[in-house]
PDB file of N, CA, C and O in Angstrom:
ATOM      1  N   UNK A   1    -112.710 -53.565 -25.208  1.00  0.00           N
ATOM      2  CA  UNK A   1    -113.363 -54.740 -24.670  1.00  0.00           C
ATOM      3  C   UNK A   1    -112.642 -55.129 -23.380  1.00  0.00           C
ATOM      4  O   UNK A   1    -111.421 -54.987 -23.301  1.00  0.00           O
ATOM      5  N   UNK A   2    -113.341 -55.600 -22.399  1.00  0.00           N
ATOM      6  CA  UNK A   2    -113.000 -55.857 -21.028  1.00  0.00           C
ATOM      7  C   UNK A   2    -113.701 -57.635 -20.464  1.00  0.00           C
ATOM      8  O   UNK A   2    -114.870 -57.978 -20.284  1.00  0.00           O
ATOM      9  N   UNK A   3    -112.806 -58.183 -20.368  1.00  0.00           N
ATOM     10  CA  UNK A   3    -113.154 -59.447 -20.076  1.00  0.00           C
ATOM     11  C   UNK A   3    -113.138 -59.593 -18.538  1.00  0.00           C
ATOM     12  O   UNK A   3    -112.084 -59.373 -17.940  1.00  0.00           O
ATOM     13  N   UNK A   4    -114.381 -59.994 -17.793  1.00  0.00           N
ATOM     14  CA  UNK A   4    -114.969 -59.859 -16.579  1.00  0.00           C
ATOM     15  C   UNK A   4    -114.867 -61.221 -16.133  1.00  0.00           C
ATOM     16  O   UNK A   4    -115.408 -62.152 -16.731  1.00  0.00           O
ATOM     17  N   UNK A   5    -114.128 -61.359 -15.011  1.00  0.00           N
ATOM     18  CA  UNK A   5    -114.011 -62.824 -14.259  1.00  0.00           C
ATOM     19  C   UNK A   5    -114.423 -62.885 -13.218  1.00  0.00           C
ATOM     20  O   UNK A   5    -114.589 -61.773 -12.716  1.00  0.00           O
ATOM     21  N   UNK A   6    -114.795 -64.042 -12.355  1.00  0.00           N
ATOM     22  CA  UNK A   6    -115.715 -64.106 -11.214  1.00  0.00           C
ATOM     23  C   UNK A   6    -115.281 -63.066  -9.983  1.00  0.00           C
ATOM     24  O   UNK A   6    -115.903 -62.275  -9.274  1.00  0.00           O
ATOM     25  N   UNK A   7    -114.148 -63.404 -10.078  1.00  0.00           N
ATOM     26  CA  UNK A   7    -113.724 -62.077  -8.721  1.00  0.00           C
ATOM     27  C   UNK A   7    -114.437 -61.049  -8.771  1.00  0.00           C
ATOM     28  O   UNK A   7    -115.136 -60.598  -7.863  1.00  0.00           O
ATOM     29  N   UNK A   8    -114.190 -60.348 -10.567  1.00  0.00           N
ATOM     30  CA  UNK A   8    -114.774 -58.943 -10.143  1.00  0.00           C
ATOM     31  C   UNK A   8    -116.392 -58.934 -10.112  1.00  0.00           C
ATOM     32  O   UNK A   8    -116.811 -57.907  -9.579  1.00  0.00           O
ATOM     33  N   UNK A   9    -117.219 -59.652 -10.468  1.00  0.00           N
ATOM     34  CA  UNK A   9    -118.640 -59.914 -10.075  1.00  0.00           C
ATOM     35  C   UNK A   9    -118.618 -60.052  -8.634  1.00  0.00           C
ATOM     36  O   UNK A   9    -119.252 -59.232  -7.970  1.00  0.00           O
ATOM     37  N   UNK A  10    -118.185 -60.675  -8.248  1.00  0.00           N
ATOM     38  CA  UNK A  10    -118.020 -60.949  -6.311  1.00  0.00           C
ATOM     39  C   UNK A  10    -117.813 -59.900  -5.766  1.00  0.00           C
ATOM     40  O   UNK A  10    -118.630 -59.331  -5.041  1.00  0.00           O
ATOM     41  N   UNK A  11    -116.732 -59.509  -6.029  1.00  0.00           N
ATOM     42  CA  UNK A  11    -115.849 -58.192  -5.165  1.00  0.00           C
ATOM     43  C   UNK A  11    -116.989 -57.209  -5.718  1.00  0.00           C
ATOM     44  O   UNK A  11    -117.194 -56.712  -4.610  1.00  0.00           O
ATOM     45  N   UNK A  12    -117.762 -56.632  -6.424  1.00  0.00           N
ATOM     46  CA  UNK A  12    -118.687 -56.150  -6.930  1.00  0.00           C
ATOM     47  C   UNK A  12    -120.000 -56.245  -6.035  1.00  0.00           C
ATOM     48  O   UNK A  12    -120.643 -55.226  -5.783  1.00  0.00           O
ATOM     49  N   UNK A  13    -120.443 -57.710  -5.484  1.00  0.00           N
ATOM     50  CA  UNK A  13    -121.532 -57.694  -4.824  1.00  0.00           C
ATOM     51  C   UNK A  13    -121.502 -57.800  -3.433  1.00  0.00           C
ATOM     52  O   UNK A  13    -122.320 -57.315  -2.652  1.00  0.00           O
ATOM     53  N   UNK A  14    -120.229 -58.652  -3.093  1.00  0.00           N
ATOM     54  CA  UNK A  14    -120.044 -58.901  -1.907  1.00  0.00           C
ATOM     55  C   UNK A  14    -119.317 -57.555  -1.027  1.00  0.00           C
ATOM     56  O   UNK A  14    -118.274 -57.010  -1.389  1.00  0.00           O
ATOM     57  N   UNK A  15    -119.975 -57.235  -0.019  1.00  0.00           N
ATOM     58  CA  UNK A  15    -119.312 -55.859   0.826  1.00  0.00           C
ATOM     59  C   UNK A  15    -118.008 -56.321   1.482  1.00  0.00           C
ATOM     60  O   UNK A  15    -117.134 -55.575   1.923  1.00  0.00           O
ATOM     61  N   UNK A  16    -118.006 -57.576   1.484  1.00  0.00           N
ATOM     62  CA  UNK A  16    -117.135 -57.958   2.691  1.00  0.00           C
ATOM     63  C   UNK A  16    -115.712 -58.380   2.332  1.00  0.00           C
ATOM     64  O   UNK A  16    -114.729 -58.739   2.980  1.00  0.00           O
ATOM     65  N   UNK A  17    -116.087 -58.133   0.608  1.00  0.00           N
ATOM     66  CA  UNK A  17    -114.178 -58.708   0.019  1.00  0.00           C
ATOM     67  C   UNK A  17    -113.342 -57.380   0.132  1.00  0.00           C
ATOM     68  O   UNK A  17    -113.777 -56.229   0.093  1.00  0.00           O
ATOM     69  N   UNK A  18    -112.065 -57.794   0.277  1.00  0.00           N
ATOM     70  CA  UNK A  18    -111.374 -56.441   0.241  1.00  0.00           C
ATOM     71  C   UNK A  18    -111.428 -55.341  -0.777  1.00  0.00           C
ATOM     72  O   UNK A  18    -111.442 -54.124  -0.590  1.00  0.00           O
ATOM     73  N   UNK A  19    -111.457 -56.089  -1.992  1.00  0.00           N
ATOM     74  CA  UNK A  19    -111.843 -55.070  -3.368  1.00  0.00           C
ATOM     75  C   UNK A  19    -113.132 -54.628  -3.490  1.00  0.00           C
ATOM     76  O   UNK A  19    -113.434 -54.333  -4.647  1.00  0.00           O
ATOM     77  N   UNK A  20    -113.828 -54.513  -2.819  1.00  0.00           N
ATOM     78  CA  UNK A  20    -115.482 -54.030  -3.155  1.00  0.00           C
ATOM     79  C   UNK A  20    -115.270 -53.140  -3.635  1.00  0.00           C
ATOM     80  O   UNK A  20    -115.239 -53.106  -4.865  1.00  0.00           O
ATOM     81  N   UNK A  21    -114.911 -51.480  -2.495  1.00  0.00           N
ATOM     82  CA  UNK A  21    -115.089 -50.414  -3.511  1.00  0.00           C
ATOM     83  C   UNK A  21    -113.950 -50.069  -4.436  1.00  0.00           C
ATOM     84  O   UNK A  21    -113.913 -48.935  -4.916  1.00  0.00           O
ATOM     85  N   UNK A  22    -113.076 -50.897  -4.707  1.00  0.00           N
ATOM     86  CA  UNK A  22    -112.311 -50.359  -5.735  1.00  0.00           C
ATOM     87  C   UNK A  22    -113.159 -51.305  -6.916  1.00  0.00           C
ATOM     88  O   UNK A  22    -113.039 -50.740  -8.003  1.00  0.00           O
ATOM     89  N   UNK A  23    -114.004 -52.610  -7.036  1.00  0.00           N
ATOM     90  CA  UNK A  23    -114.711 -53.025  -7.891  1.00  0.00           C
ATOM     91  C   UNK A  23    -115.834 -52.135  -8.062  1.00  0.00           C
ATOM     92  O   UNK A  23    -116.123 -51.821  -9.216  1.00  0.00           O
ATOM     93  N   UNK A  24    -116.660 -51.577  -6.901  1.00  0.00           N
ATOM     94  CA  UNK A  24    -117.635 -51.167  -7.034  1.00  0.00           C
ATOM     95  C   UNK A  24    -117.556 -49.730  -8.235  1.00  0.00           C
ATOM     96  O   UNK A  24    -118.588 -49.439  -8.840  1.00  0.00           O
ATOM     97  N   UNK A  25    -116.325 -48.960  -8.467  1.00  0.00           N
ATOM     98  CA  UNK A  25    -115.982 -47.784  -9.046  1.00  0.00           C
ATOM     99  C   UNK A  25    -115.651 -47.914 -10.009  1.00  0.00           C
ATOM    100  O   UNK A  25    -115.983 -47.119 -10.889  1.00  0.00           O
ATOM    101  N   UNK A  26    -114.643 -49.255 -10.319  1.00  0.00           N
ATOM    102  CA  UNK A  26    -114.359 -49.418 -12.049  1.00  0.00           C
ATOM    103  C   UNK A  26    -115.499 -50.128 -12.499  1.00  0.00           C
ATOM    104  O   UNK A  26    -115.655 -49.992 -13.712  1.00  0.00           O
ATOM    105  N   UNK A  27    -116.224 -50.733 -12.031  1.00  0.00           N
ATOM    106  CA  UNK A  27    -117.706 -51.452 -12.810  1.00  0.00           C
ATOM    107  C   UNK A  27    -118.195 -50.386 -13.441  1.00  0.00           C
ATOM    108  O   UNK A  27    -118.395 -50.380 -14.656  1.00  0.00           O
ATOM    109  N   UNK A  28    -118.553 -48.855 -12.244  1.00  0.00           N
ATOM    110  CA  UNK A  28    -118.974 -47.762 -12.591  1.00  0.00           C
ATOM    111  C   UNK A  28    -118.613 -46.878 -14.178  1.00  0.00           C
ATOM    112  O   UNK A  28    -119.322 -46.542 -15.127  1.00  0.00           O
ATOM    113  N   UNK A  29    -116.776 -46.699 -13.777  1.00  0.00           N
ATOM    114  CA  UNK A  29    -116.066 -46.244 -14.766  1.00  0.00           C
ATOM    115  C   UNK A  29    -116.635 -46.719 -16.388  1.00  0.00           C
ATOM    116  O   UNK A  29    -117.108 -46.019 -17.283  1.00  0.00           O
ATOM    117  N   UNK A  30    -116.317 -48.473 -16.323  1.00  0.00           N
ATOM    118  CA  UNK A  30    -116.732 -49.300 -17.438  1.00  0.00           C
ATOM    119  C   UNK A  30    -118.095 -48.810 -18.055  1.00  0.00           C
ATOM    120  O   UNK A  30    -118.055 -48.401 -19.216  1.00  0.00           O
ATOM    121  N   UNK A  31    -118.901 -48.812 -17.607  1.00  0.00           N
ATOM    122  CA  UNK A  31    -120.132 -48.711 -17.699  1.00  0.00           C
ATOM    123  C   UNK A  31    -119.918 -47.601 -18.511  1.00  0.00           C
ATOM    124  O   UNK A  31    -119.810 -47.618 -19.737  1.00  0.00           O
ATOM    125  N   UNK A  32    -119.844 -46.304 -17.518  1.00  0.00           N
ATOM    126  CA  UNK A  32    -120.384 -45.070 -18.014  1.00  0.00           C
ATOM    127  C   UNK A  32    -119.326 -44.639 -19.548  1.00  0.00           C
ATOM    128  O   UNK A  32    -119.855 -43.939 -20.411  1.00  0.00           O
ATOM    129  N   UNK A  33    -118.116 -45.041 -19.710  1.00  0.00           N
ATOM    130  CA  UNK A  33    -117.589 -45.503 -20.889  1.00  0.00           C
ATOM    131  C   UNK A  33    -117.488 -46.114 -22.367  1.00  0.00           C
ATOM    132  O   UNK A  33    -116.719 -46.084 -23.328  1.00  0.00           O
ATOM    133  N   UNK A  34    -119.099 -46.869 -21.873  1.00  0.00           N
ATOM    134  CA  UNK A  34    -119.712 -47.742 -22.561  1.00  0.00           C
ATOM    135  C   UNK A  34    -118.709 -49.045 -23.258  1.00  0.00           C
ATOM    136  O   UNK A  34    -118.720 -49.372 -24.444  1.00  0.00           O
ATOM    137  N   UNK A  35    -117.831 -49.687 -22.120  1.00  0.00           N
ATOM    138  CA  UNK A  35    -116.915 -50.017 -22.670  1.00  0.00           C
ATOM    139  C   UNK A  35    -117.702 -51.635 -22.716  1.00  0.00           C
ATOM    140  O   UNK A  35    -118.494 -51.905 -21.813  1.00  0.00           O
ATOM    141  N   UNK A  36    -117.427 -52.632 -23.791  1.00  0.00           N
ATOM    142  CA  UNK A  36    -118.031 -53.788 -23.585  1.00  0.00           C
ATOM    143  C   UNK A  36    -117.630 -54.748 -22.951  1.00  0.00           C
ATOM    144  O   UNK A  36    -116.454 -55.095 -23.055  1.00  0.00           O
ATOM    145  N   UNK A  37    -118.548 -55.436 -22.109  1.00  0.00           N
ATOM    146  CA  UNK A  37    -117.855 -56.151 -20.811  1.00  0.00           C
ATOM    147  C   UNK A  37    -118.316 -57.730 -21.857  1.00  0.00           C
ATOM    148  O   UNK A  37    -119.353 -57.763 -22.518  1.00  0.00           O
ATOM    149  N   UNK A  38    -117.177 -59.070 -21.792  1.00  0.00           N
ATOM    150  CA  UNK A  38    -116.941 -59.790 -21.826  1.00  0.00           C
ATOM    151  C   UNK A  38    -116.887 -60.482 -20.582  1.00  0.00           C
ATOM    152  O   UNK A  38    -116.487 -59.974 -19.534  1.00  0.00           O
ATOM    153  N   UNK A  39    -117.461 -62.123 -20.771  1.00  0.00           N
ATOM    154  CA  UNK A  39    -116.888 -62.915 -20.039  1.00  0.00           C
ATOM    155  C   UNK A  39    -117.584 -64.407 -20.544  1.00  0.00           C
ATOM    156  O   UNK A  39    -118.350 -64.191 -21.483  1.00  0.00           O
ATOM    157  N   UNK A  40    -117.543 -65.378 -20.294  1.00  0.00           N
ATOM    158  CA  UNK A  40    -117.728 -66.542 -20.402  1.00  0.00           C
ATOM    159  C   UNK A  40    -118.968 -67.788 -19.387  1.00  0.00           C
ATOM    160  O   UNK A  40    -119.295 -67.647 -18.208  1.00  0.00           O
ATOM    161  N   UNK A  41    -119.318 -68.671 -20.132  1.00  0.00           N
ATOM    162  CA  UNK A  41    -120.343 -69.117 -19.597  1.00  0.00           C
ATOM    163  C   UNK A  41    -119.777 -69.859 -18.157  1.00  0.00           C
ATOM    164  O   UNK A  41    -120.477 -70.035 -17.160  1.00  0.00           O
ATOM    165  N   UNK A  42    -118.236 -70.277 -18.304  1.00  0.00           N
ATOM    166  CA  UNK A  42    -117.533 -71.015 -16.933  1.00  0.00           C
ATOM    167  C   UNK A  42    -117.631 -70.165 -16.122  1.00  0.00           C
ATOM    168  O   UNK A  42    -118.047 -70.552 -15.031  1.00  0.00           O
ATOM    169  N   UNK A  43    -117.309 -68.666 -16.263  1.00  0.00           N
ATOM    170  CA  UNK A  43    -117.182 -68.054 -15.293  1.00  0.00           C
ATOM    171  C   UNK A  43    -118.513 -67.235 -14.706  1.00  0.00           C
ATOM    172  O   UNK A  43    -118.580 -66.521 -13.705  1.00  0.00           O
ATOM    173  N   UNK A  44    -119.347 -67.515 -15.484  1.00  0.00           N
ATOM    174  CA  UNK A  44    -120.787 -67.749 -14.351  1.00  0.00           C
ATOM    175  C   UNK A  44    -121.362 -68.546 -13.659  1.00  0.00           C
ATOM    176  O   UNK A  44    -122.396 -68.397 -13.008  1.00  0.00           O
ATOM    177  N   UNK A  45    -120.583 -69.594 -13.794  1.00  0.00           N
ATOM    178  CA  UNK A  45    -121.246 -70.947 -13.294  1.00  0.00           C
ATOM    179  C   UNK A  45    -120.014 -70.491 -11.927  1.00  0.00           C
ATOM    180  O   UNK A  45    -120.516 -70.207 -10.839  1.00  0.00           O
ATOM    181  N   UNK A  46    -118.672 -70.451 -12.037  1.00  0.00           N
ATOM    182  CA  UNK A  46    -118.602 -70.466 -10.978  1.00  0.00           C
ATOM    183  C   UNK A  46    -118.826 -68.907 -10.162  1.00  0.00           C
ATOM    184  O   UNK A  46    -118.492 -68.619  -9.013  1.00  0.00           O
ATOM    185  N   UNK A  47    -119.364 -68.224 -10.975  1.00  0.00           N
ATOM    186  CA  UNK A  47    -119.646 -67.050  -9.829  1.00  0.00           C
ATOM    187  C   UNK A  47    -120.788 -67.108  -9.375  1.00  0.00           C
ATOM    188  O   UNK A  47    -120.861 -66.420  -8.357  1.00  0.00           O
ATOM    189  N   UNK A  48    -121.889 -67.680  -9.674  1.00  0.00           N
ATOM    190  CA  UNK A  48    -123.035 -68.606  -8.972  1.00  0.00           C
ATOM    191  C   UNK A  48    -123.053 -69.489  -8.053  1.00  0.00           C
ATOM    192  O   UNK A  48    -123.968 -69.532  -7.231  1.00  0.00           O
ATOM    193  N   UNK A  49    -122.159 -70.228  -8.055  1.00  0.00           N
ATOM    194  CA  UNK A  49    -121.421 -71.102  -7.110  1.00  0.00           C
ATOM    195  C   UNK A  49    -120.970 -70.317  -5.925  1.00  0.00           C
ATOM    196  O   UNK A  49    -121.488 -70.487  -4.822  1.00  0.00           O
ATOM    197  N   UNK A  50    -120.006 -69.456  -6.138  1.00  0.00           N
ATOM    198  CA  UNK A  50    -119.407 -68.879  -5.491  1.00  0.00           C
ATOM    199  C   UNK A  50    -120.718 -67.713  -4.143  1.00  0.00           C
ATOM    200  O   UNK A  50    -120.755 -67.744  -2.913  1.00  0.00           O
ATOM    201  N   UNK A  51    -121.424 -67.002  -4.978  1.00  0.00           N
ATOM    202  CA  UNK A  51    -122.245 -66.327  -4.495  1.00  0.00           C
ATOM    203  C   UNK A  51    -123.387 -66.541  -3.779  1.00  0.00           C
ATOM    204  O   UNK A  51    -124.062 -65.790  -3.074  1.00  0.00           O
ATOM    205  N   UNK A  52    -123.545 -68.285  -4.231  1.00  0.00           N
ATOM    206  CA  UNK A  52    -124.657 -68.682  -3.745  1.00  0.00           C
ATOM    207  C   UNK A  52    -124.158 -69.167  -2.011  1.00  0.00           C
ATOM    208  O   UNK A  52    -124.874 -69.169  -1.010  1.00  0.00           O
ATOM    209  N   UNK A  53    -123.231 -69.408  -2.089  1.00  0.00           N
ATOM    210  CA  UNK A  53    -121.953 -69.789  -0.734  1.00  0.00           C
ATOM    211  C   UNK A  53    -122.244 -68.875   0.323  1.00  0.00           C
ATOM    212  O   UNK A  53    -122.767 -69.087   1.416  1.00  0.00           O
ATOM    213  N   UNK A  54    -121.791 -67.756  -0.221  1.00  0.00           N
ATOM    214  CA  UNK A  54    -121.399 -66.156   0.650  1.00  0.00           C
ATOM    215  C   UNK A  54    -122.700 -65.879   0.749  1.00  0.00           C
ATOM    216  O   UNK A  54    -123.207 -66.024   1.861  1.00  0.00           O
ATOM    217  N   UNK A  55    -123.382 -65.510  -0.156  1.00  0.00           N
ATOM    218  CA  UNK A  55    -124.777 -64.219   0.266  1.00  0.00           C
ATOM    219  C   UNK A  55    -125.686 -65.043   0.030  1.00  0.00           C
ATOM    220  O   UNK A  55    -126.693 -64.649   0.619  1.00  0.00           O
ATOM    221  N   UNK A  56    -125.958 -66.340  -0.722  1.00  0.00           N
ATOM    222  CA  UNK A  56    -126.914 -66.922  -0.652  1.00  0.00           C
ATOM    223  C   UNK A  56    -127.410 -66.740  -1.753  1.00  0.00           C
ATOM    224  O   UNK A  56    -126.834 -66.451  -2.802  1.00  0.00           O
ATOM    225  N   UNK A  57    -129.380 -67.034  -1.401  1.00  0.00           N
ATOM    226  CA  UNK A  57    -129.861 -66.419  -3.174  1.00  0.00           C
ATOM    227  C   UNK A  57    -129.986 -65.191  -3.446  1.00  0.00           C
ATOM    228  O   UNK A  57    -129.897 -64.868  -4.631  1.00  0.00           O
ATOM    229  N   UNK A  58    -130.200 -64.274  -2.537  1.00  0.00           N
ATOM    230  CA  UNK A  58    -129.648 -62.902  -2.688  1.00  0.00           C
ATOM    231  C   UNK A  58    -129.051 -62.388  -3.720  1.00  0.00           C
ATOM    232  O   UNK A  58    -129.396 -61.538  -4.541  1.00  0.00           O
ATOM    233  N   UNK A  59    -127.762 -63.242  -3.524  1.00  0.00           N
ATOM    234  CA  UNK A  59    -126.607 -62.731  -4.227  1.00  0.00           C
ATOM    235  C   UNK A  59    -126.316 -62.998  -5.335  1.00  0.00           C
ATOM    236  O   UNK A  59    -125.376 -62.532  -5.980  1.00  0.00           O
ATOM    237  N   UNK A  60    -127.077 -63.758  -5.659  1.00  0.00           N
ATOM    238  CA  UNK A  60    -127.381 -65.006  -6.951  1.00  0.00           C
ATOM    239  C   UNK A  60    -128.615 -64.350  -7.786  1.00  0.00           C
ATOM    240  O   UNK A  60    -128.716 -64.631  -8.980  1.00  0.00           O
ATOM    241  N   UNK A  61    -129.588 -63.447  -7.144  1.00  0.00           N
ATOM    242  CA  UNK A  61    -130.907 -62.708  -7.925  1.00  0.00           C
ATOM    243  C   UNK A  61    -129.888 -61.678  -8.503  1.00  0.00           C
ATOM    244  O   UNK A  61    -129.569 -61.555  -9.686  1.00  0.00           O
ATOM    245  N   UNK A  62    -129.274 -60.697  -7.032  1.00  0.00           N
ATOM    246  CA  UNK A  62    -128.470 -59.770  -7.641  1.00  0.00           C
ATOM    247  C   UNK A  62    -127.894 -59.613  -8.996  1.00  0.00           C
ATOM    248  O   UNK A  62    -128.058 -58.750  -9.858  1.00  0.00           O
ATOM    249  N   UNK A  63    -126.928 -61.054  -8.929  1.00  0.00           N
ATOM    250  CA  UNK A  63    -125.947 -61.283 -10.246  1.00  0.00           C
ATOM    251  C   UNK A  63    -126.791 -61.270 -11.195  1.00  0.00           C
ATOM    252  O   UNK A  63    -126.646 -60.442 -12.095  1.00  0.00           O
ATOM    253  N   UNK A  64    -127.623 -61.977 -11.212  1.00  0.00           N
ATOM    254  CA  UNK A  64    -128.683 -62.053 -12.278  1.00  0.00           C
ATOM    255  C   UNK A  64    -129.554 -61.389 -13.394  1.00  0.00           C
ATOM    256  O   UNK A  64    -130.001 -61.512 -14.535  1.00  0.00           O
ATOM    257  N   UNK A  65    -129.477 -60.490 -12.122  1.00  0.00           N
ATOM    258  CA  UNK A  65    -130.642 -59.269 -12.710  1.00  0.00           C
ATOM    259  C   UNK A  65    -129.525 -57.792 -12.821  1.00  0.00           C
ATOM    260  O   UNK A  65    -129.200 -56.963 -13.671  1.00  0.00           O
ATOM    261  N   UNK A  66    -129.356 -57.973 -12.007  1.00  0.00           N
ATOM    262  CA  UNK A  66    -128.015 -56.248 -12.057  1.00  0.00           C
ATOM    263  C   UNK A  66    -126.508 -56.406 -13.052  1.00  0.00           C
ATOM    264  O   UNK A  66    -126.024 -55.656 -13.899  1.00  0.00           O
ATOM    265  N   UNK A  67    -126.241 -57.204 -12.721  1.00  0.00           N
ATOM    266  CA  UNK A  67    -124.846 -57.266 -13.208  1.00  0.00           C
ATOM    267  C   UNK A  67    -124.858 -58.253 -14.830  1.00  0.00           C
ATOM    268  O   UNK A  67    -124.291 -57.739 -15.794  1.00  0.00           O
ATOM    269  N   UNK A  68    -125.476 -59.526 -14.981  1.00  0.00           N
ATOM    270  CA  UNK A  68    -125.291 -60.693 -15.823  1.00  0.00           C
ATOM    271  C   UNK A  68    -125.738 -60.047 -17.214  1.00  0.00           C
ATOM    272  O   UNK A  68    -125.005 -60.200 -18.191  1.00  0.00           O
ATOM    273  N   UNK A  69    -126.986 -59.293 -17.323  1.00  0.00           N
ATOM    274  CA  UNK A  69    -127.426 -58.490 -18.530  1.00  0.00           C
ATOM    275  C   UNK A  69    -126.587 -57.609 -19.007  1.00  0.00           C
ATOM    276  O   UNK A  69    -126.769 -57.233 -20.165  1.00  0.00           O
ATOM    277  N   UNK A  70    -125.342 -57.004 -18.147  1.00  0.00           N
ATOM    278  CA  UNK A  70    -124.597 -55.946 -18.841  1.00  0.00           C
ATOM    279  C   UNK A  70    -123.004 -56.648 -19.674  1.00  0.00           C
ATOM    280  O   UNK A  70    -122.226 -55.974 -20.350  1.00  0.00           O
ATOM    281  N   UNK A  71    -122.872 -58.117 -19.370  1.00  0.00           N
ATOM    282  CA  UNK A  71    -122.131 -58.494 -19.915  1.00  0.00           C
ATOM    283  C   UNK A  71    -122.557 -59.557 -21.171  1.00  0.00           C
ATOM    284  O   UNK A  71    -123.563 -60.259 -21.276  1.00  0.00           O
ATOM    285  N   UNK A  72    -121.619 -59.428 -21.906  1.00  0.00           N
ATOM    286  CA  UNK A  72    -121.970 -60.227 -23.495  1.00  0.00           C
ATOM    287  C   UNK A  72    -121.038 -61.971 -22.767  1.00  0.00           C
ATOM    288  O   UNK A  72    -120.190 -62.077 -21.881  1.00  0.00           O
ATOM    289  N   UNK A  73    -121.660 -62.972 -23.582  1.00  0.00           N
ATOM    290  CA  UNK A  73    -121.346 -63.920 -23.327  1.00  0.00           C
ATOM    291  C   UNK A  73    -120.848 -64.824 -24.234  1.00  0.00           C
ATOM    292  O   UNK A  73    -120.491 -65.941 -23.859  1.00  0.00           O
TER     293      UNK A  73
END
């Protein structure tokens, strides 16, 4: 089990943080592992917050639809 905090959702969507592609590859890793991703209802609220800031609603559909379904809550 892997507990997922707002950074790595960000650094994940956003191109422009320094960790992108090292997020973008262990998201990958996780995944194909089938390892179960954890995280919490605070830390979507503020990675919504956060995303809606930087990329807008964009970044906020993104989370939503790509990333938010693969984690348990």
């Amino acid at each position: 089990m892997t507990f997922v905090d707002s950074s790595a959702f960000i650094a994940q969507l956003d191109q422009d943080e320094a960790n992108h592609r090292d997020a973008k590859r262990l998201w990958n890793v996780l995944l194909d592992s089938n390892e179960e991703l954890l995280s919490t209802n605070y830390v979507v609220v503020e990675t919504y917050a956060v995303l809606q800031r930087k990329l807008g609603m964009d970044g906020v559909v993104a989370f939503s639809t790509n990333l938010l379904p693969l984690v348990e809550l």
